[in-house]
N, C-alpha and C positions, 0 to 999 in steps of 0.2 A: 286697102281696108284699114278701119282705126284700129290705134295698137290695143289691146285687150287689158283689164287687169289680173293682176295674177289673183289664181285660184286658191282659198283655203278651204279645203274639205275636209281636212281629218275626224272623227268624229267627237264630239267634243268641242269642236269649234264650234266661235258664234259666224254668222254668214250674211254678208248679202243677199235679201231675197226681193226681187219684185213678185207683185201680184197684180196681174191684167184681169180685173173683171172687181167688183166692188158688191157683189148679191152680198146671199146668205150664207155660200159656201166664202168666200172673197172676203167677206167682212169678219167672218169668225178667223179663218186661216191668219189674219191680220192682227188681231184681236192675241191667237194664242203664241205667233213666233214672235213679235215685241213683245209679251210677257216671259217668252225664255229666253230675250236678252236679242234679239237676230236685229238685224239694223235690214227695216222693210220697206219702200217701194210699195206706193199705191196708187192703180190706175183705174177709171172706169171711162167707155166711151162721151159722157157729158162733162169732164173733162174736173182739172183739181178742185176749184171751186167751190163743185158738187162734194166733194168730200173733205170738208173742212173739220165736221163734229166728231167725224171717224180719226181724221190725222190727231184733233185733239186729245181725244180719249184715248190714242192707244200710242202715241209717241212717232207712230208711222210719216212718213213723207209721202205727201201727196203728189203726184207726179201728172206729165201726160203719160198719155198709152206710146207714143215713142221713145219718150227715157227711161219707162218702166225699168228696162232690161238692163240697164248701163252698169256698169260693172258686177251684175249678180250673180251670184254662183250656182244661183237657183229660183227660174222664173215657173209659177205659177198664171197656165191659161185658165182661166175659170170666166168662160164668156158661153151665151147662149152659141149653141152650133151652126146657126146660119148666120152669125156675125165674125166666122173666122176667117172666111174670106175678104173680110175689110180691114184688119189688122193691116199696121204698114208694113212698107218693104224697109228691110232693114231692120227690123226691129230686134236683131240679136247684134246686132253690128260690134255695139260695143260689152257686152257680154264679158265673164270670165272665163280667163281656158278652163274647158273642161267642165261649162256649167251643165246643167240642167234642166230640163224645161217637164213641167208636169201638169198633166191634161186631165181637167178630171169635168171634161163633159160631155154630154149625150143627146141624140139624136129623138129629139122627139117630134113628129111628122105631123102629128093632127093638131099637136095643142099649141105649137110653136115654130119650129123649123121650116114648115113646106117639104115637099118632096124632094130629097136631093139621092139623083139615080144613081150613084157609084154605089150608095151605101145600103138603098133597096138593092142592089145587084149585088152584094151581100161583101162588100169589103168592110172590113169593122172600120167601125166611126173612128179609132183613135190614129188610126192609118192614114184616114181621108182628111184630116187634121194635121199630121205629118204632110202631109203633099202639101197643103196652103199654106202653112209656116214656113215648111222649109229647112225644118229640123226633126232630128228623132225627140219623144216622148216619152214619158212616163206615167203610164194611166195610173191612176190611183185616186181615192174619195169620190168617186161619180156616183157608188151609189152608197154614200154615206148620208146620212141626215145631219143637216149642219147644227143644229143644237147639239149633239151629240160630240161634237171637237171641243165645244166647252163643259159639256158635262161628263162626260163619261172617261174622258182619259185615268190611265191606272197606272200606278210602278207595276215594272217586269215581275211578272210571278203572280201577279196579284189574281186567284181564279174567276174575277169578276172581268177580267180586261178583254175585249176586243179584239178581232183581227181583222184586217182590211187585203183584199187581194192587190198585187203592185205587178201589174204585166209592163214589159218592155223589153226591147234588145241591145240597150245598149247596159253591156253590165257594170264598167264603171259607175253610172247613173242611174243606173238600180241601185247597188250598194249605198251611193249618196242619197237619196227619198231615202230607201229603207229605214239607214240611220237617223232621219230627221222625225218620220214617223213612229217608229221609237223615244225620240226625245219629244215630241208631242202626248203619247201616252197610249199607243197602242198600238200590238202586235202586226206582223206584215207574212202573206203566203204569196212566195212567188208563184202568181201566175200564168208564165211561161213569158214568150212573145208579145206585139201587136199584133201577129196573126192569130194567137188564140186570145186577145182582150176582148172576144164575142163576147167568150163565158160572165165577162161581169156586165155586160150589156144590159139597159132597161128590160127586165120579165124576166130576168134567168133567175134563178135561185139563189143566187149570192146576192142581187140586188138587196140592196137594204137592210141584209141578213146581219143582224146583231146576235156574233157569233166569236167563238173561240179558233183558233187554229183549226182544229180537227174537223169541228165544222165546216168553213170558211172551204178547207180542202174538197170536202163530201160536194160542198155547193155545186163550187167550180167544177168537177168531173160529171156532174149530173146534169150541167146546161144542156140543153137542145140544141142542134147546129141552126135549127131553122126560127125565122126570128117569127116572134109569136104576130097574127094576127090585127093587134090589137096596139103594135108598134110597128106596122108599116101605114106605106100612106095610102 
């Protein structure tokens, strides 16, 4: 296996981050950690090219979607959900120890996706995700409005700020998101595991929820276990 480089995560550091997917959540994400200084990684499947106006504008490297990860201490999947089975093999290969990888997407069956039966048979999306990577995740911004990471960020304390739930189990790499989503400009409520990242799933209560802590909390414990109707296929 290639040798890795080495990891700086303290918090306060600036970081290596790629980002695999180039939308609206892709492009802002991009947009804000090259403005707090992060040294970014930019991939989308039609390849650098395609995003030359983006690398311009925001100081970012435009990559392919295989070198996206190469030495980053923190990759962002932000691709439609039935394109993550075509992601390559290897693609953490060269990686930093101890990176990170955050998943901030969703299952949507009629308008996009197709049917895919693991996730109808009710394993959460960011699970079934984990399996085709091939790495643990960190769900977080799935159901964020991307305009919202450029406008809405706030300093800590600030009573107008944000929270975002950040489900996952690996807790080093919770700790690391958490902190970076703090240095982006808005608060974070751990929402347990990948087995309970239902609760931020498309139709729960937290989806979308432009809320504070306390909120954010009420959301997530008031999901439904059963996914609504109207997001299955």
């Amino acid at each position: 296996m290639p040798e890795r480089a080495n990891a700086l995560s303290p918090e306060g550091q600036l970081m290596k981050i790629g980002i695999i997917g180039a939308g609206n959540i892709g492009g802002n994400l991009t947009r804000r950690l090259t403005a707090l200084g992060h040294q970014v990684s930019v991939a989308n499947s039609r390849g650098p090219h395609t995003l030359s106006a983006l690398a311009e504008e925001t100081g970012a490297t435009a990559v392919t979607v295989a070198d996206a990860a190469d030495g980053a201490q923190v990759v962002v999947v932000t691709v439609p959900l039935k394109n993550v089975p075509d992601l390559p093999g290897g693609l953490f290969d060269k990686a930093a120890d101890g990176f990170a990888v955050i998943d901030t997407g969703n299952y949507y069956p009629k308008e996009r996706d197709g049917r895919i039966d693991a996730i109808e048979d009710g394993l959460p999306e960011s699970r079934w995700t984990e399996h085709h990577i091939g790495h643990p995740v960190i769900k977080v911004f799935n159901g964020t409005y991307a305009q919202d990471l450029l406008d809405r960020p706030r300093p800590q304390g600030d009573p107008e700020r944000i929270a975002v739930p950040v489900a996952g189990d690996d807790a080093a790499a919770k700790k690391l998101v958490r902190e970076l989503v703090d240095e982006l400009g808005f608060d974070t409520v751990d929402a347990g595991g990948i087995d309970d990242s239902w609760r931020q799933q498309p139709a729960t209560p937290v989806y979308g929820l432009r809320g504070g802590v306390a909120e954010i909390t009420e959301a997530l414990a008031a999901a439904p276990e059963e996914r609504p109707a109207a997001h299955r296929f």
